[in-house]
Jmol script that loads the backbone (N, CA, C; Angstrom):
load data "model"
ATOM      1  N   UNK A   1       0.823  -1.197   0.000  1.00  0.00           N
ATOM      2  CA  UNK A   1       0.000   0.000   0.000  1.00  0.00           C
ATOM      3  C   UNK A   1       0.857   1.246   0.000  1.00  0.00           C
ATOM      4  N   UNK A   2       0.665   2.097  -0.781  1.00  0.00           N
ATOM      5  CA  UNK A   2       1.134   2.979  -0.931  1.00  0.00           C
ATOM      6  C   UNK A   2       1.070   4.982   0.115  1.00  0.00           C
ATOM      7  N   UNK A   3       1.136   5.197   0.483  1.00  0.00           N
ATOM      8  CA  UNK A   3       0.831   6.604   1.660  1.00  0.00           C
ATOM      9  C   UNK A   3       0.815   7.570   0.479  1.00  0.00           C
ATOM     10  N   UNK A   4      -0.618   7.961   0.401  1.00  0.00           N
ATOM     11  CA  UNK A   4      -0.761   9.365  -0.163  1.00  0.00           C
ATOM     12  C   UNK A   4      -1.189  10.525   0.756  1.00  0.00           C
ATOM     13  N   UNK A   5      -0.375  11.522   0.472  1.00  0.00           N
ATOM     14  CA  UNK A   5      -0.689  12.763   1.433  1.00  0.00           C
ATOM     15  C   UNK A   5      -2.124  13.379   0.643  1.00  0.00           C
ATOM     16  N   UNK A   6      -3.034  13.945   1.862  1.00  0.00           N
ATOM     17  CA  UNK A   6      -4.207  14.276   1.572  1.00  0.00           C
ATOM     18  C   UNK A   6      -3.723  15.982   0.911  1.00  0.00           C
ATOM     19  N   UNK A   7      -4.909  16.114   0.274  1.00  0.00           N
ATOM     20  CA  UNK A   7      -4.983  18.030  -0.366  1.00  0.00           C
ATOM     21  C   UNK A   7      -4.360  18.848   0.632  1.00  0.00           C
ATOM     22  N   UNK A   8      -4.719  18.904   1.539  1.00  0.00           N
ATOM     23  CA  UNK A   8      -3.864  19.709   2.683  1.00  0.00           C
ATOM     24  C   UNK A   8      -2.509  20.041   2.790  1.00  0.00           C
ATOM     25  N   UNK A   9      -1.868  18.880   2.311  1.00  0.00           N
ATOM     26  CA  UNK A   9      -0.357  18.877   2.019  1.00  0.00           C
ATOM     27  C   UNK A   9       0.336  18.602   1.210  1.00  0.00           C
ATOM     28  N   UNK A  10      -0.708  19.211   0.392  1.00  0.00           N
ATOM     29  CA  UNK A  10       0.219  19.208  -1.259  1.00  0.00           C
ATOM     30  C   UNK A  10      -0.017  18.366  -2.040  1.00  0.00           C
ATOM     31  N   UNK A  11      -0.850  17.297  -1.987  1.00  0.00           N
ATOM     32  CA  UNK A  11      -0.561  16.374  -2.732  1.00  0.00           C
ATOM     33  C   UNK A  11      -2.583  16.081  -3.552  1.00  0.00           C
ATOM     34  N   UNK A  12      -2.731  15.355  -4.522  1.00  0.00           N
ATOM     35  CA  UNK A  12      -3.360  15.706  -5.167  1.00  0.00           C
ATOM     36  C   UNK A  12      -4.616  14.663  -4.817  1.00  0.00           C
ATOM     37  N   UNK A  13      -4.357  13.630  -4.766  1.00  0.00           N
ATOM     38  CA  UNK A  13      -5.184  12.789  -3.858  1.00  0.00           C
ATOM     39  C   UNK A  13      -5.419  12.578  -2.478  1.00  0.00           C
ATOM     40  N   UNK A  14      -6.709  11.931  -1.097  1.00  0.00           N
ATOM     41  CA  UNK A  14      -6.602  11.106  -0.521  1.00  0.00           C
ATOM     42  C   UNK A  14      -7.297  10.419  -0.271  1.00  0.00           C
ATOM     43  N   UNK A  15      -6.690   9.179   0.327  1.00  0.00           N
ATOM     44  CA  UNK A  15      -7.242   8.051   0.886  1.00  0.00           C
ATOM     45  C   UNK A  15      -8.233   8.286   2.009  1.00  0.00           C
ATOM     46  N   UNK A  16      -9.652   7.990   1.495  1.00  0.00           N
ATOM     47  CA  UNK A  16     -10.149   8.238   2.679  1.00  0.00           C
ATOM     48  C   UNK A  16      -9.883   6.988   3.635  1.00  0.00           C
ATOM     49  N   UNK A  17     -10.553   7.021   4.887  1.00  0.00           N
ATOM     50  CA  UNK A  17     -10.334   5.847   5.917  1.00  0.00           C
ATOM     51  C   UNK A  17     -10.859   4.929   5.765  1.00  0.00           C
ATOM     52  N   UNK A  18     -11.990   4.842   5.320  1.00  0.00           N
ATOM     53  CA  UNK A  18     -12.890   3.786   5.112  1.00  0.00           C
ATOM     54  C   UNK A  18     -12.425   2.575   3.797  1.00  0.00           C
ATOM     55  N   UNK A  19     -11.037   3.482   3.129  1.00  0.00           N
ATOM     56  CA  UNK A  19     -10.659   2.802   1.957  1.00  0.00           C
ATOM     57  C   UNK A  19      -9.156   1.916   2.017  1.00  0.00           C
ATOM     58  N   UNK A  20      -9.210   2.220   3.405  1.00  0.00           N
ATOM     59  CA  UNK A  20      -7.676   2.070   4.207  1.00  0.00           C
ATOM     60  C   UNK A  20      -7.328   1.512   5.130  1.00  0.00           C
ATOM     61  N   UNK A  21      -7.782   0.122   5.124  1.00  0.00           N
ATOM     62  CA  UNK A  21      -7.570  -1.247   6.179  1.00  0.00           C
ATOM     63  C   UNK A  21      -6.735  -0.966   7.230  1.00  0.00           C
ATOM     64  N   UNK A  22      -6.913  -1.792   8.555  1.00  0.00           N
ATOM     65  CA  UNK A  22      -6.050  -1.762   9.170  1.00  0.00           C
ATOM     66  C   UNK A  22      -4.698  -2.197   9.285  1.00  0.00           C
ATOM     67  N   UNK A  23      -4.964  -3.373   7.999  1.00  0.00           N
ATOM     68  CA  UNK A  23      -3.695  -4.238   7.944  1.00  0.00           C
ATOM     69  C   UNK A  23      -3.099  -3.381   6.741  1.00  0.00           C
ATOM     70  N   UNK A  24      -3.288  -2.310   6.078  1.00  0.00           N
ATOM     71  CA  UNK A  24      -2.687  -1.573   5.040  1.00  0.00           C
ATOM     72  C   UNK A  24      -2.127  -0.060   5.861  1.00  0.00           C
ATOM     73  N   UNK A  25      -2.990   0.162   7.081  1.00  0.00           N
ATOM     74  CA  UNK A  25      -2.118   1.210   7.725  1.00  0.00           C
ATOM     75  C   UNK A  25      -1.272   0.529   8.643  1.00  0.00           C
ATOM     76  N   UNK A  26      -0.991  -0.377   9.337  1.00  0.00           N
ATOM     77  CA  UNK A  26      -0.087  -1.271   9.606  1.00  0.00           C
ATOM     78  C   UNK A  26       1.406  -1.694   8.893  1.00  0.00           C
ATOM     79  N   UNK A  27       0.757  -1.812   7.560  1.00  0.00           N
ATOM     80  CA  UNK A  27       2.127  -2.121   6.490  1.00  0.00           C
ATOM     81  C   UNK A  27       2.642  -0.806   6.426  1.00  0.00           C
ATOM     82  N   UNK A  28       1.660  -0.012   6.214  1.00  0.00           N
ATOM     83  CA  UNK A  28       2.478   1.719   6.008  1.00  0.00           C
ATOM     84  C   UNK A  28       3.607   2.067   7.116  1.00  0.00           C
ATOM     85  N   UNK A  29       3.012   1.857   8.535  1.00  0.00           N
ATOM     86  CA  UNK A  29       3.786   2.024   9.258  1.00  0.00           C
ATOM     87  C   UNK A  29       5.127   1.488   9.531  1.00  0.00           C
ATOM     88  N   UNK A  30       4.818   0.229   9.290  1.00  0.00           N
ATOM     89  CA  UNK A  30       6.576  -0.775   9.459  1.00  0.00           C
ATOM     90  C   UNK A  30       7.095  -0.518   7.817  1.00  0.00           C
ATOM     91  N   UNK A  31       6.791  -0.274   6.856  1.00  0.00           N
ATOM     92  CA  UNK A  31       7.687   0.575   5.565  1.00  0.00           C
ATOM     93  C   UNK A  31       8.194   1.829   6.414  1.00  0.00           C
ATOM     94  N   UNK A  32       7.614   2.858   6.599  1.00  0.00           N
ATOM     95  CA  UNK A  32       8.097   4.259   7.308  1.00  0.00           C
ATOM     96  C   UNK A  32       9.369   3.532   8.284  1.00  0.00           C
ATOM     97  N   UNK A  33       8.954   2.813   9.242  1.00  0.00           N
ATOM     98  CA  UNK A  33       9.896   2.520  10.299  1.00  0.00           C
ATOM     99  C   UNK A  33      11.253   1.986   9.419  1.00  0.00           C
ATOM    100  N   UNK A  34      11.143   1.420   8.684  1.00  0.00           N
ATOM    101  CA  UNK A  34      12.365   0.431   7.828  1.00  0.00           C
ATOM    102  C   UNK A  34      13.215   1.706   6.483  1.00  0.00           C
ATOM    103  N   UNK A  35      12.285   2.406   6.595  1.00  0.00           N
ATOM    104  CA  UNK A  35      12.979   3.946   6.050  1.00  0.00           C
ATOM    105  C   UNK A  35      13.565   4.771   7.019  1.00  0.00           C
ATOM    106  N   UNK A  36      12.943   4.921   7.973  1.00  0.00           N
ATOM    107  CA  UNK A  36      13.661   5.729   8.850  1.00  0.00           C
ATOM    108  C   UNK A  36      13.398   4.961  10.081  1.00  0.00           C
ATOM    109  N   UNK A  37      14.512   4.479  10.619  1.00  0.00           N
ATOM    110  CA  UNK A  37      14.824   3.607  12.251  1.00  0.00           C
ATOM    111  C   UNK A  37      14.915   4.429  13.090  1.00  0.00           C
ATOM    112  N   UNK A  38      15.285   5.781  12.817  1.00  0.00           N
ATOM    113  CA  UNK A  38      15.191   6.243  14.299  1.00  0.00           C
ATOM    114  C   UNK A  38      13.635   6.564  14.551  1.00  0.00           C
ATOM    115  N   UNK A  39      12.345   6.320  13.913  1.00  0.00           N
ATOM    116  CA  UNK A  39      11.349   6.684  13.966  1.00  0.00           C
ATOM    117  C   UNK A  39      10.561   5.519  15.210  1.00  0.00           C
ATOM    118  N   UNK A  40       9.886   5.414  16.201  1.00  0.00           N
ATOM    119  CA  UNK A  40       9.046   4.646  17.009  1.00  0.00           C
ATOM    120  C   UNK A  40       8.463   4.268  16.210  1.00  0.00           C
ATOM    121  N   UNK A  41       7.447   3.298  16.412  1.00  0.00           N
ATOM    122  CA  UNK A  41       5.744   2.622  16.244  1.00  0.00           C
ATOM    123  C   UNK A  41       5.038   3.776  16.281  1.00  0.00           C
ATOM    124  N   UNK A  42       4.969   4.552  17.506  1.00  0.00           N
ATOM    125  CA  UNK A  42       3.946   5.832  17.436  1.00  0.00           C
ATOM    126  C   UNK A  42       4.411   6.732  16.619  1.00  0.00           C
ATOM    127  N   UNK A  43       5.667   7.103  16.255  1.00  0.00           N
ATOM    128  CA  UNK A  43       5.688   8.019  15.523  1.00  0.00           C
ATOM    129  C   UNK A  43       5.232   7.616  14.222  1.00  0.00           C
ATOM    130  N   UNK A  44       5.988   6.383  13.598  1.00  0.00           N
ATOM    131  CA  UNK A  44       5.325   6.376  12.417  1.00  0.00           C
ATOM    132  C   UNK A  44       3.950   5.958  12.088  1.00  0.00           C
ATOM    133  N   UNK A  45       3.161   5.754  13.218  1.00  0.00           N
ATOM    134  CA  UNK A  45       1.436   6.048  13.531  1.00  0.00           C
ATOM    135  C   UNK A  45       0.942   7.268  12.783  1.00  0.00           C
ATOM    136  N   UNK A  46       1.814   8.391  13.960  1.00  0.00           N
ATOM    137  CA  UNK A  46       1.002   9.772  13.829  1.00  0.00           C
ATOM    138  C   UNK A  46       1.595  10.121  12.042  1.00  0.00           C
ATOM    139  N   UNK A  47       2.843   9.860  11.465  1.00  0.00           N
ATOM    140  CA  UNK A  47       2.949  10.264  10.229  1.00  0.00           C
ATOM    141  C   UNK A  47       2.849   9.868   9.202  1.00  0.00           C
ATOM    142  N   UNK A  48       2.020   8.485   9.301  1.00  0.00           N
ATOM    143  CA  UNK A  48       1.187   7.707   8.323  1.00  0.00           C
ATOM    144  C   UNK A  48      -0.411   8.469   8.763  1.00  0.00           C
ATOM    145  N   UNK A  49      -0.396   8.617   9.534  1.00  0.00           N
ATOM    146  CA  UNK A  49      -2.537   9.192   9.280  1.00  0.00           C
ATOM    147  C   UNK A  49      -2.313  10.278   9.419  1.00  0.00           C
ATOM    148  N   UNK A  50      -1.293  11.069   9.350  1.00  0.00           N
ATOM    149  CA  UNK A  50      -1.311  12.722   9.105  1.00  0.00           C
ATOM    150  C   UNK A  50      -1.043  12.600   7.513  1.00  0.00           C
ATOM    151  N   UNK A  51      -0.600  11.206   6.855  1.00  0.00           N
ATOM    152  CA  UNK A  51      -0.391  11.742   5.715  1.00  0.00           C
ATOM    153  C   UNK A  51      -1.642  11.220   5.045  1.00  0.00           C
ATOM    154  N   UNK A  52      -2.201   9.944   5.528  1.00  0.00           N
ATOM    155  CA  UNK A  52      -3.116  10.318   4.729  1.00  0.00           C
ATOM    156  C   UNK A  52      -4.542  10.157   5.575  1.00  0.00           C
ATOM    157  N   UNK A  53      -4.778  11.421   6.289  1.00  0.00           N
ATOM    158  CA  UNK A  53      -5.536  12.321   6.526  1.00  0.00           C
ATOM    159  C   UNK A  53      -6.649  11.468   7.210  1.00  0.00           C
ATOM    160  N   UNK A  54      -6.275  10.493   7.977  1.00  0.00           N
ATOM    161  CA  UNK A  54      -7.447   9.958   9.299  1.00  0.00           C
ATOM    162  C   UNK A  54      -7.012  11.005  10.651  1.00  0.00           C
ATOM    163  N   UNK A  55      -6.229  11.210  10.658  1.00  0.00           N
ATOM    164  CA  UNK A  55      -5.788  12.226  11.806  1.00  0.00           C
ATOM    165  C   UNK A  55      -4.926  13.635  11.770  1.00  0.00           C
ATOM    166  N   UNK A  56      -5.007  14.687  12.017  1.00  0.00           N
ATOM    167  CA  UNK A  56      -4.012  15.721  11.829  1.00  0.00           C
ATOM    168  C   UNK A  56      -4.797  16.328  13.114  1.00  0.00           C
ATOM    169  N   UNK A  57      -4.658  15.464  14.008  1.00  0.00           N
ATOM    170  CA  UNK A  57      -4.109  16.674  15.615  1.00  0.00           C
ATOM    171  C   UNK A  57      -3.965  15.569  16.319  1.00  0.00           C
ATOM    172  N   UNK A  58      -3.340  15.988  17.267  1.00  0.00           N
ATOM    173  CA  UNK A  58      -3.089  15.040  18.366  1.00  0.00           C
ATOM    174  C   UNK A  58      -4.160  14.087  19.238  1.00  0.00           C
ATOM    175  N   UNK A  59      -5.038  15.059  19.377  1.00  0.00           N
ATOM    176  CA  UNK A  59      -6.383  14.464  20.215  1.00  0.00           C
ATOM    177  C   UNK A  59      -7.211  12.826  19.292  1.00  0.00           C
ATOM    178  N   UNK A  60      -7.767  13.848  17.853  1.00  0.00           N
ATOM    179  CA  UNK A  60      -8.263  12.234  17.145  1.00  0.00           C
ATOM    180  C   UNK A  60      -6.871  11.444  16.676  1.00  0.00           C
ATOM    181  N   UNK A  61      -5.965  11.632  17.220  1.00  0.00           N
ATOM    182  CA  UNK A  61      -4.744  10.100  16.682  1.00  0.00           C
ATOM    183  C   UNK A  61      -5.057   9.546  18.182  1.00  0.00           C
ATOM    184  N   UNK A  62      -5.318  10.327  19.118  1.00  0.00           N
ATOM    185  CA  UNK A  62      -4.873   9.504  20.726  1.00  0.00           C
ATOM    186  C   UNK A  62      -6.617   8.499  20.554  1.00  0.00           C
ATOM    187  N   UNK A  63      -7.138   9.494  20.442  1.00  0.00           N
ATOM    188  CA  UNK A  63      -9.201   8.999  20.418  1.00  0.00           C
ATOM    189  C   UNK A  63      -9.080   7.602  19.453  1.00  0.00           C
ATOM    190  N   UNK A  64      -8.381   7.860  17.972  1.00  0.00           N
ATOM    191  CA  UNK A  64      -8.846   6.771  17.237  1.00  0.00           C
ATOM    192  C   UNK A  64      -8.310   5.492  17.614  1.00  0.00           C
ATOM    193  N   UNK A  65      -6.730   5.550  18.306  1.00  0.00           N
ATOM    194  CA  UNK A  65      -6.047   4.488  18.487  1.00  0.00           C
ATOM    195  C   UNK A  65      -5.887   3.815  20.208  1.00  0.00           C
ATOM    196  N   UNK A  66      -6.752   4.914  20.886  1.00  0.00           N
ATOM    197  CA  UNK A  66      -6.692   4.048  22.187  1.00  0.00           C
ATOM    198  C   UNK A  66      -5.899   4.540  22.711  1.00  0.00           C
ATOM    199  N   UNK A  67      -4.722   5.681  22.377  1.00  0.00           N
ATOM    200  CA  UNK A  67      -3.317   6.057  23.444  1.00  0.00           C
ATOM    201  C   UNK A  67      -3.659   7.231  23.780  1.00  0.00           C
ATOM    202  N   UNK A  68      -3.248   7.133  25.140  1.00  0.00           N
ATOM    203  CA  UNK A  68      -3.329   8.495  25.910  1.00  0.00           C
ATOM    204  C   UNK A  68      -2.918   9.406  25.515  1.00  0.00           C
ATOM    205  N   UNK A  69      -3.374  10.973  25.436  1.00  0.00           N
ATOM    206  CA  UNK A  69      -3.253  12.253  24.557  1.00  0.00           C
ATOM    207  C   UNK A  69      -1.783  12.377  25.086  1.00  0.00           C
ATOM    208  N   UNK A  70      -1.591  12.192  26.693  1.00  0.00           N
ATOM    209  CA  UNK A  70      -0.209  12.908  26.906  1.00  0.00           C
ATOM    210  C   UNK A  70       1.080  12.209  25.854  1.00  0.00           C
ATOM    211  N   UNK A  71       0.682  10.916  25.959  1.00  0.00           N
ATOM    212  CA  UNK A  71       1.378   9.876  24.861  1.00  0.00           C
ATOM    213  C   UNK A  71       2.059  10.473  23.842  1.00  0.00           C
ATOM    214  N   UNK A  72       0.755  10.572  23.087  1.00  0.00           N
ATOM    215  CA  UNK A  72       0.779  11.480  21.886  1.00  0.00           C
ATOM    216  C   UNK A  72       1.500  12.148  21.609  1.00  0.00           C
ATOM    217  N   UNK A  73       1.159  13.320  22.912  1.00  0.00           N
ATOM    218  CA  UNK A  73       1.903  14.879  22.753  1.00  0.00           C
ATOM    219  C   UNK A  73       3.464  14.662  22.876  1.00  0.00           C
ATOM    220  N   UNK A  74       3.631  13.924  23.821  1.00  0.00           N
ATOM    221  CA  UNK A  74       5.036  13.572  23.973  1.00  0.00           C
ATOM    222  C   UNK A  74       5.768  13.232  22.968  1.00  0.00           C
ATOM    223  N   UNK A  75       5.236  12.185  22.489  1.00  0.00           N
ATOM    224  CA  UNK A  75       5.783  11.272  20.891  1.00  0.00           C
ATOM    225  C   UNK A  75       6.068  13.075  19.705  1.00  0.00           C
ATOM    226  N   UNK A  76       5.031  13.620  19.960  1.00  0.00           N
ATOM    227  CA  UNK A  76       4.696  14.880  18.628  1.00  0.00           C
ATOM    228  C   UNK A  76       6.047  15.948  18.876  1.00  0.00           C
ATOM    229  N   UNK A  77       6.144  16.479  20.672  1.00  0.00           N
ATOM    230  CA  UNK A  77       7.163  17.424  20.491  1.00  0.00           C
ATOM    231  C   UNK A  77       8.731  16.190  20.217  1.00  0.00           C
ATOM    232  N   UNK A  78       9.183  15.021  20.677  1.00  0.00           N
ATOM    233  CA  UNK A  78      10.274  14.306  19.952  1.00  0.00           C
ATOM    234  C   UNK A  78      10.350  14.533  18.130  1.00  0.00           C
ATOM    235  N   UNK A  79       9.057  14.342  17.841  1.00  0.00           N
ATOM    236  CA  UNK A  79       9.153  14.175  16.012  1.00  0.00           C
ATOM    237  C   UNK A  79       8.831  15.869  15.529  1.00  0.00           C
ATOM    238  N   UNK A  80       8.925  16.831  16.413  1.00  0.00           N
ATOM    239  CA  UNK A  80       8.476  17.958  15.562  1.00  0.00           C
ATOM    240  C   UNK A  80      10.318  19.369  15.693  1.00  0.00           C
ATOM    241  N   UNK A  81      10.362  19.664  15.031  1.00  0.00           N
ATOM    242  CA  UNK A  81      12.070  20.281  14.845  1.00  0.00           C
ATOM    243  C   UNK A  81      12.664  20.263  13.275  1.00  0.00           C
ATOM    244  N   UNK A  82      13.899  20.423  13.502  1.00  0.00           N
ATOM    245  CA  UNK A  82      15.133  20.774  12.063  1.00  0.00           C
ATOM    246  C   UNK A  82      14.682  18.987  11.370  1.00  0.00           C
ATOM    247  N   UNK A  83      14.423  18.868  10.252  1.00  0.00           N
ATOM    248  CA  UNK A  83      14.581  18.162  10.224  1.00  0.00           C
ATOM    249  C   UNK A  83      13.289  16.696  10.374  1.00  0.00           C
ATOM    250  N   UNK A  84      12.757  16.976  10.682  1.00  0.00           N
ATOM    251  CA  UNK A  84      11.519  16.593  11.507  1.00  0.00           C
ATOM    252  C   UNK A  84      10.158  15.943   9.946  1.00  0.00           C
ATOM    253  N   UNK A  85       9.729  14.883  10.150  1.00  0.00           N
ATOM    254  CA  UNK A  85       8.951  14.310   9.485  1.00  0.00           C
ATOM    255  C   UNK A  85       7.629  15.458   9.591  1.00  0.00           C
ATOM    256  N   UNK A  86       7.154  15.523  10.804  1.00  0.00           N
ATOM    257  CA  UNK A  86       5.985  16.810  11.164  1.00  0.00           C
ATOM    258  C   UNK A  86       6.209  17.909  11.350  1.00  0.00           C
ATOM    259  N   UNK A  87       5.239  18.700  11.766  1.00  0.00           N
ATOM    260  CA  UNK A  87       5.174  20.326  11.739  1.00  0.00           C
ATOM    261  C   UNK A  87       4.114  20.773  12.369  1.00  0.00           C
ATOM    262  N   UNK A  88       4.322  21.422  13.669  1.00  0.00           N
ATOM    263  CA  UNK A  88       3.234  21.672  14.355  1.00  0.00           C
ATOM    264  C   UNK A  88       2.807  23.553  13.913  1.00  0.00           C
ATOM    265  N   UNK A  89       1.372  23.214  13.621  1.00  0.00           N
ATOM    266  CA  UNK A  89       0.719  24.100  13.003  1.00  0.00           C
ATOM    267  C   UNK A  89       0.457  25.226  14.027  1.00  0.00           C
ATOM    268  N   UNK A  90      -0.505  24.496  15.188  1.00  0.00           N
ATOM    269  CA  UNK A  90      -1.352  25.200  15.596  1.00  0.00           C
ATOM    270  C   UNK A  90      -0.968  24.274  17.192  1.00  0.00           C
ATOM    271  N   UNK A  91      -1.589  24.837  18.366  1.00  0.00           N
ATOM    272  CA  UNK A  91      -1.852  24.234  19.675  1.00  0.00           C
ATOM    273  C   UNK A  91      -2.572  25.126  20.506  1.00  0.00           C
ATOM    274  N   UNK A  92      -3.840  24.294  20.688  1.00  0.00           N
ATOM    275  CA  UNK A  92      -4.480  24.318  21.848  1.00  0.00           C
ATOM    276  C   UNK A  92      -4.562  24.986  23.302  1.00  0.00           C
ATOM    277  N   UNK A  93      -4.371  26.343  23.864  1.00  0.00           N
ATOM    278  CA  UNK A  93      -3.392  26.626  25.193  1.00  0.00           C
ATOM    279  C   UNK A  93      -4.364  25.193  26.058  1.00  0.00           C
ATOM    280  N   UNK A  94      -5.839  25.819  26.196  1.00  0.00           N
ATOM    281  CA  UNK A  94      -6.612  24.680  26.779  1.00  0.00           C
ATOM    282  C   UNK A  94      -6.749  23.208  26.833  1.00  0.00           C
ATOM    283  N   UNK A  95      -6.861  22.752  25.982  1.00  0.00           N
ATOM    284  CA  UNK A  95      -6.787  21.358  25.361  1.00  0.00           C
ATOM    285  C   UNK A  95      -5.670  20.327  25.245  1.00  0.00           C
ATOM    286  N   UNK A  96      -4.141  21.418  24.493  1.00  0.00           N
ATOM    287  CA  UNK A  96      -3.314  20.499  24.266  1.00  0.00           C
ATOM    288  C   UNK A  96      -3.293  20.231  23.134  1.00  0.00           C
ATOM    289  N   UNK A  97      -4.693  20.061  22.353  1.00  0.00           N
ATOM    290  CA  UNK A  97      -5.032  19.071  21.318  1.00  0.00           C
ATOM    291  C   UNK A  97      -3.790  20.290  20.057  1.00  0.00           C
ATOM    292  N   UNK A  98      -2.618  19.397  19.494  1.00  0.00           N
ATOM    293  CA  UNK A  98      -1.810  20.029  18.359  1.00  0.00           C
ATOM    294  C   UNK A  98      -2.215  19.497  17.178  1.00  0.00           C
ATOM    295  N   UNK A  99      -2.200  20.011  16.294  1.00  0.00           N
ATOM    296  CA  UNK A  99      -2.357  20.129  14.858  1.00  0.00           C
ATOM    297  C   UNK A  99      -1.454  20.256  13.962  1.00  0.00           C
ATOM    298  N   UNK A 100      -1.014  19.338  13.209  1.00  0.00           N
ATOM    299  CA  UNK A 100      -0.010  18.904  12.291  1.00  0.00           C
ATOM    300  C   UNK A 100       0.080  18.745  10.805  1.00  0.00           C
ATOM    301  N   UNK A 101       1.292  19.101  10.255  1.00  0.00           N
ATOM    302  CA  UNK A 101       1.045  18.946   9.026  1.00  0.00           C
ATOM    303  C   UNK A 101       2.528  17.774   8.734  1.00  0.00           C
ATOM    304  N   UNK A 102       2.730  17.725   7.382  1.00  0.00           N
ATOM    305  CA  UNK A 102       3.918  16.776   7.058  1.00  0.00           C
ATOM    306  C   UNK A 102       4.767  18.443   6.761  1.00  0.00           C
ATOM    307  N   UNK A 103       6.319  17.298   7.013  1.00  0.00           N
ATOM    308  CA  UNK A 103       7.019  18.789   6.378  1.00  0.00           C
ATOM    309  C   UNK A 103       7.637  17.914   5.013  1.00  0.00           C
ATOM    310  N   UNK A 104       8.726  19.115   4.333  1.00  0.00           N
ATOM    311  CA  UNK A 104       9.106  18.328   2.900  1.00  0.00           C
ATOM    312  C   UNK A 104       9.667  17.156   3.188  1.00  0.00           C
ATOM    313  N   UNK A 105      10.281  16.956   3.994  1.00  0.00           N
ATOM    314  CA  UNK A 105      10.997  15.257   4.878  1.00  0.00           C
ATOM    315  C   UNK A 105      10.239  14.830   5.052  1.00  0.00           C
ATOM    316  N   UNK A 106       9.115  15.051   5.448  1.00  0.00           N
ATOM    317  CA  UNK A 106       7.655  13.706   6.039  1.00  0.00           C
ATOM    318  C   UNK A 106       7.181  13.432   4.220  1.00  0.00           C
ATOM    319  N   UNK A 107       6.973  14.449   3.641  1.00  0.00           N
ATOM    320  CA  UNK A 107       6.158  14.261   2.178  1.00  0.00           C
ATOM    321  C   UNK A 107       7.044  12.992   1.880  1.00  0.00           C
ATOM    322  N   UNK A 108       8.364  13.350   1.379  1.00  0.00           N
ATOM    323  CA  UNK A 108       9.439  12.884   1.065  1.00  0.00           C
ATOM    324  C   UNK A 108       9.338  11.202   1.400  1.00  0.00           C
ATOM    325  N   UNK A 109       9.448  11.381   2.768  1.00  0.00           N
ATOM    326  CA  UNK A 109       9.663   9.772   3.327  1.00  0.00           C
ATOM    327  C   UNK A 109       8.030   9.367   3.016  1.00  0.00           C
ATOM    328  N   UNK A 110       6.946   9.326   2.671  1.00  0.00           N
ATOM    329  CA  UNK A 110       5.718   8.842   2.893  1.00  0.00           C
ATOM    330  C   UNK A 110       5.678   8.557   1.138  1.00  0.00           C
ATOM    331  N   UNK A 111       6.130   9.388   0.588  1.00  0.00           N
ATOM    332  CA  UNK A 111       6.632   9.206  -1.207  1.00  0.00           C
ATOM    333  C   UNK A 111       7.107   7.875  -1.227  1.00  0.00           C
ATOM    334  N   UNK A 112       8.275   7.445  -0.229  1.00  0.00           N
ATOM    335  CA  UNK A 112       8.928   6.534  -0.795  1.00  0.00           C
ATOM    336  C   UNK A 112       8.607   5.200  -0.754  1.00  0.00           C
ATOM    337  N   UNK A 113       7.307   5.082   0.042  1.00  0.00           N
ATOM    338  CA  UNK A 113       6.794   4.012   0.936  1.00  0.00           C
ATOM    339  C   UNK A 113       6.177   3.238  -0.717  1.00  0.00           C
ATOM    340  N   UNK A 114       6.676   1.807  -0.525  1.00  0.00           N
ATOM    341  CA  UNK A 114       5.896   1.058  -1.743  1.00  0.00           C
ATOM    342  C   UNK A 114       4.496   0.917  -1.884  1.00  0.00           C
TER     343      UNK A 114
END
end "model"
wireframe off; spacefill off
backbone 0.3
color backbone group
């Protein structure tokens, strides 16, 4: 399965969710991980459904998958910087809940995924 980034981030198609198995966002994720090793399980979670567009904030990735928001947030400020697969848009003062996009390195690595 291939990771297409949704309209949001440039890219011209997306996958909606309903078209996007669990065992095909699964494969996405361990491709991402085997591209880039220094990446976790959660990280390459949050930058497989930020790319293609079941999740872009922190709150519905923690809601859809069962992990605690602080989880999340934690995993998001490690993967967000120089360099960095993500890109934090926007945050919450109240909530927490962050909002993400891919940066040209996240496009990049989610491109390369078979």
């Amino acid at each position: 399965p291939r990771v297409i980034p949704h309209p949001g981030y440039g890219r011209e198609r997306r996958l909606m969710p309903e078209q996007f198995t669990e065992a095909e966002f699964l494969a996405c994720v361990e491709a991402i991980r085997s591209l880039s090793p220094d990446l976790s399980a959660l990280a390459a979670g949050i930058v497989t459904a930020v790319s293609i567009g079941i999740a872009a904030d922190s709150r519905t990735f923690a809601k859809m998958f069962g992990i605690e928001h602080a989880l999340v947030l934690r995993e998001i400020n490690q993967l967000s910087g120089p360099d960095a697969p993500i890109e934090i848009i926007r945050r919450d003062a109240r909530t927490q809940r962050t909002h993400l996009k891919l940066t040209v390195k996240g496009e990049a690595l989610c491109r390369r995924v078979p």
